[in-house]
C-alpha positions in Angstrom: 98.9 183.4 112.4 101.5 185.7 110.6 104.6 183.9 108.7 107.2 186.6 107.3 109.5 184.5 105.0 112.6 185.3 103.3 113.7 182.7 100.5 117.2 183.0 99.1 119.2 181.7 97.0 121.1 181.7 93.5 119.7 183.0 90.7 118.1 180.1 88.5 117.2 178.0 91.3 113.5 179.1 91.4 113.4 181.1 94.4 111.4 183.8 92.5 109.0 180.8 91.8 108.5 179.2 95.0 107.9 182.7 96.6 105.0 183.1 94.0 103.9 179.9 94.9 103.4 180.3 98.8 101.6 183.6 98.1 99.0 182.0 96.1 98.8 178.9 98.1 97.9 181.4 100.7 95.7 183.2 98.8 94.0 179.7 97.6 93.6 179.2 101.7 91.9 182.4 101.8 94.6 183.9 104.3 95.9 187.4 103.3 99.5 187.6 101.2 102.5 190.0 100.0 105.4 188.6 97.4 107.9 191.1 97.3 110.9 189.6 94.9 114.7 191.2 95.3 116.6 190.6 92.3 118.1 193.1 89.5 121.5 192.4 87.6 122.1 188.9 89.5 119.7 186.7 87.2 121.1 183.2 86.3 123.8 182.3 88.4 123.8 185.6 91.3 121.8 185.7 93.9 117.8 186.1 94.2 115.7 186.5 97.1 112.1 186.9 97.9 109.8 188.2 100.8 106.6 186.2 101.2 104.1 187.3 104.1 101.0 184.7 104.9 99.0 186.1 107.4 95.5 185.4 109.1 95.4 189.4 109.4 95.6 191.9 106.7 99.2 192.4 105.6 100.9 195.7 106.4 103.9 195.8 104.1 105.0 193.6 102.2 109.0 194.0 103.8 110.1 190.9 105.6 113.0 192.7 107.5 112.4 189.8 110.9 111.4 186.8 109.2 110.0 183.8 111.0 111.2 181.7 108.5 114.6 181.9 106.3 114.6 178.6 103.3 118.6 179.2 102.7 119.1 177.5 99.3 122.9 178.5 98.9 125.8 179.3 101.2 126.1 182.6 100.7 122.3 183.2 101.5 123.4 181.7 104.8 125.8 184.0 105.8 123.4 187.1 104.5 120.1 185.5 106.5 120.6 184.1 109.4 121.2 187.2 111.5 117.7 188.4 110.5 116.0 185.4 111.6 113.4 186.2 114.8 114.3 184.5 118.0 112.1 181.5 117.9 112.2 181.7 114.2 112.8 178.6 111.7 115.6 178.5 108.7 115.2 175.8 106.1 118.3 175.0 104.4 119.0 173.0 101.7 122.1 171.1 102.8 122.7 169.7 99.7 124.6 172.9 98.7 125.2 174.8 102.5 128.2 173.0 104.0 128.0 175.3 106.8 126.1 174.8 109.6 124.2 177.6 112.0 125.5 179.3 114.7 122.4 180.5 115.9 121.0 178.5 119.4 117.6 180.5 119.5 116.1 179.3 116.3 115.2 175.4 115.1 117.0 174.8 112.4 115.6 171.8 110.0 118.3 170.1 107.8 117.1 169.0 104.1 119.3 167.5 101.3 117.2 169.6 98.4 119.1 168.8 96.0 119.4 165.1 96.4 116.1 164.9 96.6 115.3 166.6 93.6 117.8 164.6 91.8 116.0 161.4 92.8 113.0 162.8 91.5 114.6 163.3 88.5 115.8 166.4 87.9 117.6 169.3 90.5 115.6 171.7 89.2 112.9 171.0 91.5 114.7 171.3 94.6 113.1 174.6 95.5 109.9 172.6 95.9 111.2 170.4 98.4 112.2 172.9 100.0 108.4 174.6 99.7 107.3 170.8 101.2 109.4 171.3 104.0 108.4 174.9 104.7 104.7 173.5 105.0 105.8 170.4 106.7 107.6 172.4 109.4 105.1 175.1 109.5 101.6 174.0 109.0 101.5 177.8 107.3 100.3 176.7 104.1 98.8 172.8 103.3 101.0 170.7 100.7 97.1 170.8 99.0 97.1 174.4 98.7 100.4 174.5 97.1 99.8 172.1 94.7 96.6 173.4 93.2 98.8 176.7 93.2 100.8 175.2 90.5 98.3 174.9 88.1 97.4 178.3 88.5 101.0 179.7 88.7 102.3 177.2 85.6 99.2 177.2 83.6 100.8 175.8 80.5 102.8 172.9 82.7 102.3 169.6 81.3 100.6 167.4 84.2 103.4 165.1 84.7 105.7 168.1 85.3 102.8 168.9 88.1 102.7 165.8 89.3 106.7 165.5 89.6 106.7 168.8 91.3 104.1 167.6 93.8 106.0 164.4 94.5 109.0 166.7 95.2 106.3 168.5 97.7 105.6 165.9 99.7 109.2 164.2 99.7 110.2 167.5 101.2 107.4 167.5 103.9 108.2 164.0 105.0 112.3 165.3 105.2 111.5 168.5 107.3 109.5 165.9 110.4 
């Protein structure tokens, strides 16, 4: 099994997060990993993307230039990643914010309102977990499990009812992306 991701979005939305996330959810499943962030002067606001590789074999490098998998959190990411995506590949996108819909007839596309979701949760700032729940719903790559026991190891100073909100916002966006 090899999963090259790309997550993208804007700056602020956790994409930086949720990339450090998969990595060690992979690592807590024992599978080799690679987190390669791509951000500089954007921060807050500009755009952020990430590079995650889970993989049953050791990783080469950790440069996702084909990725099986684009999560799309913006429109503009849209536009950027979608022509990089494998034939065969999967894009998330969080069509909450993305108006736009693919052009691309060689890749499944899966459909989830992030942001909505997040907002019934509670808060939008949780969105880029949903759209971490749908990756592993969609995928199988990493377990909804892994990635939550990866959040008390990423966010060791997280209150436990900010895990458990982040884990509800898991497993709403698994049950989306089927």
């Amino acid at each position: 099994m090899h999963q090259g991701i790309r997550i993208s979005g804007f700056g602020g939305q956790g994409v930086i997060s949720a990339g450090i996330l998969l990595a060690q959810a992979g690592l807590l499943e024992d599978k080799h990993v690679s987190w390669f962030p791509a951000y500089g002067a954007e921060m807050r606001g500009g755009t952020a993307n990430c590079s995650v590789v889970i993989s049953t074999d050791e990783v080469a490098t950790p440069v996702v230039s084909r990725p099986e998998t684009v999560i799309v959190m913006n429109e503009p990411s849209l536009a950027k990643f979608e022509p990089l995506v494998k034939p065969g590949g999967l894009m998330i996108i969080n069509s909450s914010l993305v108006n736009s819909k693919t052009r691309r007839t060689d890749i499944k596309v899966v459909y989830v309102e992030c942001n909505r979701i997040a907002e019934e949760l509670g808060t939008t700032k949780i969105a880029n977990m949903v759209a971490l729940g749908a990756f592993s719903g969609a995928t199988g790559a990493v377990s909804i499990e892994a990635i939550s026991r990866a959040l008390t190891k990423v966010f060791k100073r997280a209150k436990p009812e900010i895990i458990e909100l982040n884990v509800k916002a898991l497993k709403k966006g698994a049950e989306a992306a089927r």
